[in-house]
C-alpha positions in Angstrom: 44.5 104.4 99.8 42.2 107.6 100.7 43.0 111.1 99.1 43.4 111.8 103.0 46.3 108.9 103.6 48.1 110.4 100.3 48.1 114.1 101.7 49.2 113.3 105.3 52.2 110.8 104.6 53.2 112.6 101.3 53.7 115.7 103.9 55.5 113.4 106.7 57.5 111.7 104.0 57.7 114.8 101.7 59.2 117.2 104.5 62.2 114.7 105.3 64.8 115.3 102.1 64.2 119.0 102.1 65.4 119.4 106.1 68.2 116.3 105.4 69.9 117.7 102.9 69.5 121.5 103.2 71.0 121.0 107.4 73.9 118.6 105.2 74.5 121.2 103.4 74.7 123.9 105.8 76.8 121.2 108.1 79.2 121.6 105.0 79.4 125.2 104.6 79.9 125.6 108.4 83.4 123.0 108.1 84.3 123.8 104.6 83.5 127.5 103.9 82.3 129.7 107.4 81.5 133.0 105.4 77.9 134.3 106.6 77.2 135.6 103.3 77.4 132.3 101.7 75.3 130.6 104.0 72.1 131.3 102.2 73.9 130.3 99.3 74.2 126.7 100.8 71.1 126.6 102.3 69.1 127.1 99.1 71.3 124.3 97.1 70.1 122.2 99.8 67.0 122.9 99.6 66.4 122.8 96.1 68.4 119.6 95.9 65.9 118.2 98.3 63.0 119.3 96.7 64.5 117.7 93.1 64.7 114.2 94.9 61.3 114.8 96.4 60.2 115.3 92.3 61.8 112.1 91.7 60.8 110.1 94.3 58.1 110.9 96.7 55.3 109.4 94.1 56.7 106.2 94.4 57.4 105.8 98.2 53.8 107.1 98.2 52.4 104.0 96.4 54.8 101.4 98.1 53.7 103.2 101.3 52.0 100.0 103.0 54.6 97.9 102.0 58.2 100.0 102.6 60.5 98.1 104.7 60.6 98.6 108.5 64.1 100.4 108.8 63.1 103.3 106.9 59.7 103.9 108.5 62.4 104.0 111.6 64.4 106.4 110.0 61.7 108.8 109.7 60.8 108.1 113.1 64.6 108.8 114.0 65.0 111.5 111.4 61.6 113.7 113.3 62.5 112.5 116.8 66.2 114.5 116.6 64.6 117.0 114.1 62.7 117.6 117.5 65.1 117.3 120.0 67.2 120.1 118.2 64.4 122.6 118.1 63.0 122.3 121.5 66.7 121.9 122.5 66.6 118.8 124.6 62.7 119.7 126.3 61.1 116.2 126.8 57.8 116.7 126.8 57.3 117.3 122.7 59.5 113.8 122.5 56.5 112.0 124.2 54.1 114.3 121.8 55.9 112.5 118.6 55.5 109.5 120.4 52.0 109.4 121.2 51.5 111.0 117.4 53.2 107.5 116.3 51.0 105.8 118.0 47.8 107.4 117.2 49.4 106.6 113.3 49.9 103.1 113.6 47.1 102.1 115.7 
């Protein structure tokens, strides 16, 4: 595998616990707590916690890359496609950009 290969999916791969768990853990501050000044608070845990399990595991999926099962090369399709979705809030044209980003990937 080229440097190149290593860089882009360890970014594409390495991005994903960092948002999942620190918008988890906001999701639980907003139903548990709902104090604005602790917000931060639970944004950072998530964060950081995401970051940890990046230290733990990202070198690994980065070797197995060409061989990780098909359901969670789907979840990170998933996971980026309603990552995008939410930001854009609900303008198509950028979920036809991921598409055609997908494509240019696994051609």
């Amino acid at each position: 595998m080229k440097r190149f290969d290593k860089i882009l999916f360890g970014l594409v791969i390495g991005f994903i616990f960092p948002i999942m768990i620190g918008l988890l853990s906001v999701l639980i501050w907003f139903y548990n707590d709902g104090q604005e000044t602790h917000a931060p608070f639970y944004a950072l845990i998530g964060l950081s916690s995401g970051l940890l399990i990046d230290l733990i595991f990202l070198k690994r999926l980065i070797n197995k890359l060409y061989v990780l099962p098909i359901w969670f090369v789907a979840g990170i399709y998933i996971f980026y496609n309603i990552c995008v979705y939410g930001f854009f809030m609900g303008f198509p044209v950028f979920q036809c950009i991921i598409g055609i980003v997908s494509r240019i990937l696994l051609w």
